[in-house]
C-alpha positions in Angstrom: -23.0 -3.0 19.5 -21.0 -2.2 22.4 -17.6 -0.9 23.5 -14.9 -1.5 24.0 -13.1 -1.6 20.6 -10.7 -4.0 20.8 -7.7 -3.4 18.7 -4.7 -5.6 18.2 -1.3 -4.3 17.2 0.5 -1.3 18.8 2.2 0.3 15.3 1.3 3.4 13.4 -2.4 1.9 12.1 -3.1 0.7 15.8 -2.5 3.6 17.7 -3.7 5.8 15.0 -7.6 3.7 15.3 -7.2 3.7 19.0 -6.4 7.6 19.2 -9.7 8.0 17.1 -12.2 5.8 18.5 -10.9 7.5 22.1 -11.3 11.0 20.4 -15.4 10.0 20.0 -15.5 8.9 23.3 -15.4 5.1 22.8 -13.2 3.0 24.9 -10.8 1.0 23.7 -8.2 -1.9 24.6 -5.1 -1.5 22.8 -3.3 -4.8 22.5 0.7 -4.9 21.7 2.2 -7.9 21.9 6.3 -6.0 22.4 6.9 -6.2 26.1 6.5 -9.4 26.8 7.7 -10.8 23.1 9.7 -9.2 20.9 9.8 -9.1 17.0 12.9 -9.7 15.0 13.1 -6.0 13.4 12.0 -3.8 16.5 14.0 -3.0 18.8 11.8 -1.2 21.8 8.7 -1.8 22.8 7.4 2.0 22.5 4.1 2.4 20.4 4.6 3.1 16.5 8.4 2.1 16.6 9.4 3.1 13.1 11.1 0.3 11.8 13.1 0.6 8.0 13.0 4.2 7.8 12.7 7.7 9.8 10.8 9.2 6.7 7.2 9.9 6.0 7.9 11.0 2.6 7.0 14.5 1.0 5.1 16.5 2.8 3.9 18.9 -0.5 0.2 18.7 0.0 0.1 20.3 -3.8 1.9 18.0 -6.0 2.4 15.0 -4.4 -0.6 12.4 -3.3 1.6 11.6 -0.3 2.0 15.5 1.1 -1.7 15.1 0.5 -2.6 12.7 2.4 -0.3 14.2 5.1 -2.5 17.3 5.3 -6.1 15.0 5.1 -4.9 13.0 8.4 -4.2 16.5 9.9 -7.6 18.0 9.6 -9.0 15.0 10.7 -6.8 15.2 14.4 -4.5 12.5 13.3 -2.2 11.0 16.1 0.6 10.3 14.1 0.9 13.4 12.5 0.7 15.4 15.2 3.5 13.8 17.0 5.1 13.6 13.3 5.2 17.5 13.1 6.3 17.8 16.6 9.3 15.3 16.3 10.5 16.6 13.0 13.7 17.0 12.1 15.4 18.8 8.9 14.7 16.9 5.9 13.8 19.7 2.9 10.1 19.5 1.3 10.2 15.6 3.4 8.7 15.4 6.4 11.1 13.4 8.2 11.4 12.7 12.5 13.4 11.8 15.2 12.2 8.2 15.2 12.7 8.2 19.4 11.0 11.6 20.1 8.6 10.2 17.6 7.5 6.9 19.2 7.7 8.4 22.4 5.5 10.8 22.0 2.5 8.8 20.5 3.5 6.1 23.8 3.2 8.9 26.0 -0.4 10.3 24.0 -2.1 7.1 24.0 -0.9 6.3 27.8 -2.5 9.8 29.0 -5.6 9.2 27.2 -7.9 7.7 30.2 -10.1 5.7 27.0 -7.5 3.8 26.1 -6.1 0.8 27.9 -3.0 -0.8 26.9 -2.6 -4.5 27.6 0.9 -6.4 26.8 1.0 -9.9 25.7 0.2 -11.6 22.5 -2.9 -12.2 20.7 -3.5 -15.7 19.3 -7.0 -15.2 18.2 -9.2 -12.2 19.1 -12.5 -14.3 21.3 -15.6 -14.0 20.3 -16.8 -12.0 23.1 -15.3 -8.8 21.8 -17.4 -7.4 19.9 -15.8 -5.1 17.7 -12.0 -6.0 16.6 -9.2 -4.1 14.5 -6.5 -6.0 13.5 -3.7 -4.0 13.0 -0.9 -5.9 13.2 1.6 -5.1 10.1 3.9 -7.3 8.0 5.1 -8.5 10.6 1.8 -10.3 12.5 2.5 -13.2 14.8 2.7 -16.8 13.7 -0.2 -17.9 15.7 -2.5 -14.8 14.6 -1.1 -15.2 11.4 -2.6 -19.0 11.2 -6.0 -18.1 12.7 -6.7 -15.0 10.1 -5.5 -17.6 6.9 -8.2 -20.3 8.9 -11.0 -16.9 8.4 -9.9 -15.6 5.0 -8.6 -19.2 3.4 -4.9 -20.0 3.0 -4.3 -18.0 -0.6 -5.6 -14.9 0.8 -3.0 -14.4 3.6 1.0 -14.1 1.7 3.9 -13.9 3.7 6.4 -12.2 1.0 5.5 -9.1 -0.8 6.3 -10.3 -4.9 6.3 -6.3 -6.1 6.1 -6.0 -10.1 7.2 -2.0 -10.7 3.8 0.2 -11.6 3.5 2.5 -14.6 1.4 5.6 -15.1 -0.5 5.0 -18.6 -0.3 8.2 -19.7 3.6 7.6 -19.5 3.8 4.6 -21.7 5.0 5.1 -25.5 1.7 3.9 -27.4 3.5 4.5 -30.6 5.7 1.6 -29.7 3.9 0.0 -27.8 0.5 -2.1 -28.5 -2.3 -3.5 -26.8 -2.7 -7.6 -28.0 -3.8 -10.5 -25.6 -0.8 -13.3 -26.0 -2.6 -15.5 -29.0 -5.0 -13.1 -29.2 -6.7 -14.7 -25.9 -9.6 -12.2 -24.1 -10.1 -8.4 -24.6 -7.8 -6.9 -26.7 -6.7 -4.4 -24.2 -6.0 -6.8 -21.6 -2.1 -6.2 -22.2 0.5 -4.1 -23.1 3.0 -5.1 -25.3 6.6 -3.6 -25.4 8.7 -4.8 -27.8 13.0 -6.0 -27.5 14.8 -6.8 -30.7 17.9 -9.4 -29.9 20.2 -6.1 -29.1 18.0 -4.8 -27.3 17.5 -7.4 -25.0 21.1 -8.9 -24.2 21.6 -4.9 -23.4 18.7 -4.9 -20.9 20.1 -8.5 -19.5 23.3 -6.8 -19.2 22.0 -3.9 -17.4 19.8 -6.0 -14.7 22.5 -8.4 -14.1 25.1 -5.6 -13.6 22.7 -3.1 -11.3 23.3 -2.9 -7.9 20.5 -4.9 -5.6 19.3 -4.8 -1.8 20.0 -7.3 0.3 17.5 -9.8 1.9 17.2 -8.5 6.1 18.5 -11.9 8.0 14.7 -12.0 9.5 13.4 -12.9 6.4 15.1 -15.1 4.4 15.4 -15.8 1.0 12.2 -16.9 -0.7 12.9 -17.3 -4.0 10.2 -19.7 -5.1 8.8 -19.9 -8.9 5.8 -17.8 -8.2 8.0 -14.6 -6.9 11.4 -14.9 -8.3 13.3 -11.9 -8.9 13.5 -11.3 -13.1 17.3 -10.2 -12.5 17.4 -14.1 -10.5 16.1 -15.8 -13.9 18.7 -13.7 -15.6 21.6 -15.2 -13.4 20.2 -18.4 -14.1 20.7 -18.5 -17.4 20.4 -15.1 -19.6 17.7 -16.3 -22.2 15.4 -17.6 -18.9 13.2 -14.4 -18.7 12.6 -14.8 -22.6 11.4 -18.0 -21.7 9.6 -16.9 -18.7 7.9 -13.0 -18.1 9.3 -11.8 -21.6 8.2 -14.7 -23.9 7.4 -12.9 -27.3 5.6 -15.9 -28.6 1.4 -15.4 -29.3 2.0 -11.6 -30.0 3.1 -9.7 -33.4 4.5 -6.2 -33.4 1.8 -4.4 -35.9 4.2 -1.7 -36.7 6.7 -4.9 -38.2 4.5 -7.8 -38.5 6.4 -10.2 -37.2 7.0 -11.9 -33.5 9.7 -9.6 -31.7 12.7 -11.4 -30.0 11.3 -10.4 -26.3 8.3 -9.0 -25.2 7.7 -7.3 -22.0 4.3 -7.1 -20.7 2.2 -4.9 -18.6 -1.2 -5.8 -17.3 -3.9 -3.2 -16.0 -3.5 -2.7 -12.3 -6.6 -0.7 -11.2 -10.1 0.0 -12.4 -9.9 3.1 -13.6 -6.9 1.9 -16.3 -4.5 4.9 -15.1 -2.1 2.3 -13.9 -0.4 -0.7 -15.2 2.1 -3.4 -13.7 5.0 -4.7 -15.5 3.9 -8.7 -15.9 6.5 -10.3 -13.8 9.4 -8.2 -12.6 9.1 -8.5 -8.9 13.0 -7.2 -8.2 15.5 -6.8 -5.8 17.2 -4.2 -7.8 17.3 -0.6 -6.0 15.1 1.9 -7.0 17.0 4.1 -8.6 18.4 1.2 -10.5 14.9 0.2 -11.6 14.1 3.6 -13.0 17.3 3.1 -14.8 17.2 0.2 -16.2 13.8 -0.5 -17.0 13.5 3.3 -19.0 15.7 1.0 -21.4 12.8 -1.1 -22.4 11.4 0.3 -25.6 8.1 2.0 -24.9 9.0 2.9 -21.5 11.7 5.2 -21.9 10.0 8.3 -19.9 7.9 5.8 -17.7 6.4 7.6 -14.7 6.4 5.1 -11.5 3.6 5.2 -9.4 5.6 2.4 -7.5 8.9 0.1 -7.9 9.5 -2.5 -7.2 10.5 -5.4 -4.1 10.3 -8.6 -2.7 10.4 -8.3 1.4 8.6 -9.8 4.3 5.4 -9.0 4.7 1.8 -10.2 5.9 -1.3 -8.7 3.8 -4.8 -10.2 2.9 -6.5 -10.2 -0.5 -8.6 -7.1 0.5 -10.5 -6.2 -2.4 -12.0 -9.9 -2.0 -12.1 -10.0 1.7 -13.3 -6.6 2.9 -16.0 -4.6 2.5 -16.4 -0.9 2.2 -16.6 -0.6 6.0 -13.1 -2.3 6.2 -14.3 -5.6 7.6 -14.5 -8.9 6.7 -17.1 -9.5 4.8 -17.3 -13.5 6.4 -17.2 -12.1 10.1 -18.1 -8.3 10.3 -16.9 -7.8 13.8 -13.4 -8.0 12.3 -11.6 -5.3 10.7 -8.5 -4.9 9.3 -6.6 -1.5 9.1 -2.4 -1.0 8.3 -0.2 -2.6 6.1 -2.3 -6.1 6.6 -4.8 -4.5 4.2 -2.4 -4.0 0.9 -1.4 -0.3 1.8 2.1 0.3 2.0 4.3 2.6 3.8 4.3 4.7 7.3 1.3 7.4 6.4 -0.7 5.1 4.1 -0.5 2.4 7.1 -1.5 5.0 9.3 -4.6 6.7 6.9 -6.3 3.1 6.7 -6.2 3.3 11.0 -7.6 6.8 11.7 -10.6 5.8 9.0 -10.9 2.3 10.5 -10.9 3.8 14.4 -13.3 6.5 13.4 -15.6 3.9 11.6 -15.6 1.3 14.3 -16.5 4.1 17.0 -19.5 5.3 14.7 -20.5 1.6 14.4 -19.8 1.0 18.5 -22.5 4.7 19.0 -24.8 3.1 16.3 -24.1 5.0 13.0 -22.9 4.4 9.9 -19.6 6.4 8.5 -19.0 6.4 4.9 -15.6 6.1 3.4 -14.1 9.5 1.9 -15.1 10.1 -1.3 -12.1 8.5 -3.9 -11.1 12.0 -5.2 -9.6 12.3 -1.8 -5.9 10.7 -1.1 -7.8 8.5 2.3 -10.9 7.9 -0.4 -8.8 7.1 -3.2 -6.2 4.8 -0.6 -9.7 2.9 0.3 -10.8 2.3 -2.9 -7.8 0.5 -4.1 -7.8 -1.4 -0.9 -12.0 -2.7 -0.7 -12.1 -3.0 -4.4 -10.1 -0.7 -6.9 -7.5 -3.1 -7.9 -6.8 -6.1 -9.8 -8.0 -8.9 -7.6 -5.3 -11.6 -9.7 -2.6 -9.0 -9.4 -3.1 -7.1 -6.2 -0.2 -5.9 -3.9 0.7 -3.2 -1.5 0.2 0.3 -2.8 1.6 3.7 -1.8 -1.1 6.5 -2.1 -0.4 8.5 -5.5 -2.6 10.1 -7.9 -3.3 7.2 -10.2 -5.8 5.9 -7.5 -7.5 9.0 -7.9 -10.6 9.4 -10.3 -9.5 11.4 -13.5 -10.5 15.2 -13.4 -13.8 16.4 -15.7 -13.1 18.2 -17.8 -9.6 17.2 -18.2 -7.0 19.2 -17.4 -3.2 19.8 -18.7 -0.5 18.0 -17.4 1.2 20.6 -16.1 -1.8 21.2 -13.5 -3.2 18.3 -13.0 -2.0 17.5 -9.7 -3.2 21.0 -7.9 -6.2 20.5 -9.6 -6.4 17.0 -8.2 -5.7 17.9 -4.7 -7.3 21.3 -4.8 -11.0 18.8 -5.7 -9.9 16.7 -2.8 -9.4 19.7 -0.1 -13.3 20.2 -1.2 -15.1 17.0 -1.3 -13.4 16.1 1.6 -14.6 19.0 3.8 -18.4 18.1 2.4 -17.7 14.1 3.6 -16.6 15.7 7.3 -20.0 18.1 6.7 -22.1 16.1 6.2 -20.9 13.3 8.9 -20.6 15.4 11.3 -21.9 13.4 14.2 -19.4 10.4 13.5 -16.5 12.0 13.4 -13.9 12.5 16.3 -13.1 15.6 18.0 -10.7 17.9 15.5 -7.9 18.3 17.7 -5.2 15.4 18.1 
């Protein structure tokens, strides 16, 4: 295969795979369609505008899988960190920036590097003459783009809205109130959680998600309540016995600690491979976050739950990865294509712009004929991956942040109280073995 790497959509995951396809001497064309077209949440057309929030989250690289991830991108020369650390501002263990000195300086880094040519103008359909594509385009990808990826990946692959059910750690779920059962007994045993509401219980819980405060919907995007996404606090409005009718039917499972049928059941449904995480069966929300972790600690059996996400109902354009891609992040129907950013199911600023650098770096290895292996999964990049090409739940898949449920669990086991250091203290040492022992694929160390 030959250069150049074509890469469409100028945001964090777009400049972050051009940067690193550039850094191993590969030529690219960067394609941003802002300029000459606008979107209806930017408001410049600079390179990685950040759009909802100035915040890359914690930057503790001990016990948090975000800080983690922060300080894998920056031994592996990442762009956006670089120009992250440069434009930050004041924001305690967070590693926050000045979201103009920010974009600006990435603009300016990708515009000085003589690999890299930016072209302006929107991208219908990427032709077949390139040979090597990255489509990077983010929740918000272009209508006509948008229509040709749904004609390669078929129409229930592509969504449009983000339906979020909050996540649970396992570990942080009650057993001894709640139980595994399958709703009349129906497949494994262990398929589902069960988390039990007498009447009290419940109109207290109905109360307490019709009373909490919510986000509002941004003008761009509508309101798309349809039956396959509405918000459980929305059934509630409609009528307050609807979600025992819906989501939080008790009917098919008995409580073994009573015997008998509870008056409302709330379910959770494993969420990744490994069984460390579990999503609550239909509660895609609009309440706030802190409001979630509120009100849903009132369910019995969740009452110290651990998120490793909350949850939402927004915008947003993403495949069905773990069916779609390969470990290589490309299409597994057209391998010239890959996908890298939000598109893929990763969410937020960093995770967006992990799933770039690996997807520029493999793309260039590909373009100089070698092969790059993803990160091992007990790395935060690794772990990210995994989730993305084939982790999670294909039925029940949605965006992820990074966090240490994607990661393999430690052996031995370890206590609580360490297990994170221990978790990133593994991934500081497999993943200096992957950059070892690839050596010749990866991208000059400096950013």
């Amino acid at each position: 295969m030959t250069g150049p790497v074509h890469i469409i959509g100028g945001g964090l995951a777009g400049s972050e795979a051009a940067w690193q396809c550039a850094r191993a001497g590969v030529p690219v064309v960067l394609h941003e369609m802002r300029g000459p077209h606008r979107t209806e949440a930017h408001h410049t057309d600079a390179l990685a505008e950040l759009v909802c929030s100035n915040s890359f989250r914690s930057d503790d690289a001990e016990n948090n899988a975000v800080g983690l991830i922060h300080a894998e991108m920056r031994s592996l020369g990442s762009l956006i960190l670089a120009q992250a650390d440069t434009a930050r501002v004041p924001a305690g263990s967070a590693l926050a920036v000045d979201r103009d000195a920010f974009a600006d300086g990435v603009t300016a880094a990708i515009r000085a590097e003589p690999l890299i040519e930016v072209r302006r103008g929107l991208v219908a359909a990427p032709p077949p003459e390139w040979g090597s594509v990255i489509i990077a385009t983010g929740p918000l990808t272009a209508g006509p783009l948008a229509e040709w990826i749904a004609t390669r990946t078929g129409q229930d692959a592509l969504a449009f809205f983000d339906a979020i059910a909050p996540i649970v750690h396992f570990d942080s779920i009650d057993m001894a109130t709640a139980w595994f059962q399958s709703r009349w007994d129906k497949g494994d045993s262990k398929d589902y959680i069960n988390c039990p509401l007498d009447k009290a219980q419940y109109e207290a819980f109905v109360d307490a998600m019709l009373s909490g405060e919510k986000t509002e919907y941004k003008q761009w995007e509508g309101t798309p309540y349809f039956d396959g996404c509405m918000p459980i606090e929305v059934m509630a409005e409609r009528g307050r016995n609807t979600p025992r009718f819906g989501p939080m039917k008790p009917v098919g499972l008995t409580n073994p600690a009573t015997g008998k049928r509870a008056w409302a059941v709330v379910q959770l449904r494993q969420d990744n491979a490994l069984g460390t995480l579990w999503n609550i069966v239909g509660f895609q929300t609009k309440l706030k976050h802190a409001e979630q972790v509120r009100v849903f600690r009132t369910i019995p059996g969740l009452e110290v739950a651990e998120f490793a996400r909350l949850g939402g109902l927004h915008r947003n354009t993403f495949i069905k990865s773990p069916v779609l891609l390969d470990e290589q992040i490309r299409l597994r129907a057209e391998p010239r294509l890959r996908f890298a950013g939000q598109i893929t199911g990763c969410e937020g600023y960093v995770e967006s712009a992990a799933v770039g650098l690996i997807a520029g770096r493999m793309a260039a290895a590909e373009v100089l004929g070698r092969t790059l292996p993803p990160p091992p999964p007990t790395t935060a990049i690794g772990a990210l991956l995994g989730h993305i090409t084939g982790g999670a739940a294909v039925d029940s898949f949605q965006p992820m942040n990074v966090n240490f449920g994607l990661f393999p669990p430690l052996d031995p086991p370890v206590h609580k109280s360490v297990r994170k250091p221990a978790m990133a203290a593994r991934a500081r040492t497999d993943l200096a073995a992957w950059v070892d022992a690839n050596r010749a694929c990866q991208a000059a160390p400096s950013a």
